[in-house]
C-alpha positions in Angstrom: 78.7 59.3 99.4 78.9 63.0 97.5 75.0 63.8 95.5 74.6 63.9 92.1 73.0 66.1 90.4 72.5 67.7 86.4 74.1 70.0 85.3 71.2 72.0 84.0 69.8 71.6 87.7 73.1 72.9 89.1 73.2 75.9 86.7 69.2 76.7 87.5 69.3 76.3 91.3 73.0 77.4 92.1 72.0 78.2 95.9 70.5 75.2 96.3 73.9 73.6 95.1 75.9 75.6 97.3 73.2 74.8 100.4 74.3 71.2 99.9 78.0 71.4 99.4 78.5 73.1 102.7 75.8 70.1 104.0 77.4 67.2 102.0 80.7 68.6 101.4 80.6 67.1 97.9 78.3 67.3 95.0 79.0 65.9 91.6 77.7 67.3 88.6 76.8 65.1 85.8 76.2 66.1 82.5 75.2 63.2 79.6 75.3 60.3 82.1 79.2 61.1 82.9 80.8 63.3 85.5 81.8 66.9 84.7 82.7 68.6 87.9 83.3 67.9 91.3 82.5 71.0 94.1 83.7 70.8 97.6 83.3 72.6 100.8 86.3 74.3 102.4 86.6 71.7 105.4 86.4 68.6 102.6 88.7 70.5 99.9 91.6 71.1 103.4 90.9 67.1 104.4 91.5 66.1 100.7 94.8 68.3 100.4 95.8 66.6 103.9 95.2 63.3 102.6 97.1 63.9 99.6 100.2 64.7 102.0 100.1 68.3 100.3 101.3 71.1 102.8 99.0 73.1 104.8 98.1 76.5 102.3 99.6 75.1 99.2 96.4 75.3 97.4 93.2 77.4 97.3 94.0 80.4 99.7 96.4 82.3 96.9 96.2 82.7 93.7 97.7 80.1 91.5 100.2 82.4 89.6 102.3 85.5 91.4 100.5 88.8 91.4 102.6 90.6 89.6 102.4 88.0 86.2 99.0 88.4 86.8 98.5 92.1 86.7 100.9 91.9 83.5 98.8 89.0 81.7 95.8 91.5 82.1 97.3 94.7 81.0 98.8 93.0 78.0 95.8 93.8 75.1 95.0 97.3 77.4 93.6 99.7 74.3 96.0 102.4 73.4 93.4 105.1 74.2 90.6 105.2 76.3 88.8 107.2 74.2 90.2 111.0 75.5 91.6 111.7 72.3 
């Protein structure tokens, strides 16, 4: 069964969060009495994906879009100058 915990307590002790995910595997954050995010270890996240029938490195090793659309997305509002004028 994952913890629950605030949000606000996730936020203001984020090493204690991380401490137990890699314990629990899962922690749930709650916000308002409903749940908000979910954060999972490595080993839980992999035997998740596996129980999903999703191939082995699909997800979570590479980025989700290709490098090079990536590296254009960010250089699309580049200044014109970098102040050397």
């Amino acid at each position: 069964m994952p913890k629950n915990i605030s949000a606000s307590d996730a936020k203001n002790n984020f090493g204690g969060l991380l401490d137990d995910v890699a314990a629990l595997g899962r922690v749930d954050i709650v916000k308002h009495g409903r749940l908000v995010a979910v954060v999972l270890s490595p080993r839980a996240f992999d035997s998740s994906l596996a129980a999903a029938g999703a191939k082995d490195g699909q997800w979570g090793r590479k980025h989700m879009i290709p490098a090079e659309l990536a590296r254009a997305a960010r250089m699309l509002n580049r200044p014109s100058t970098f102040g050397d004028e």
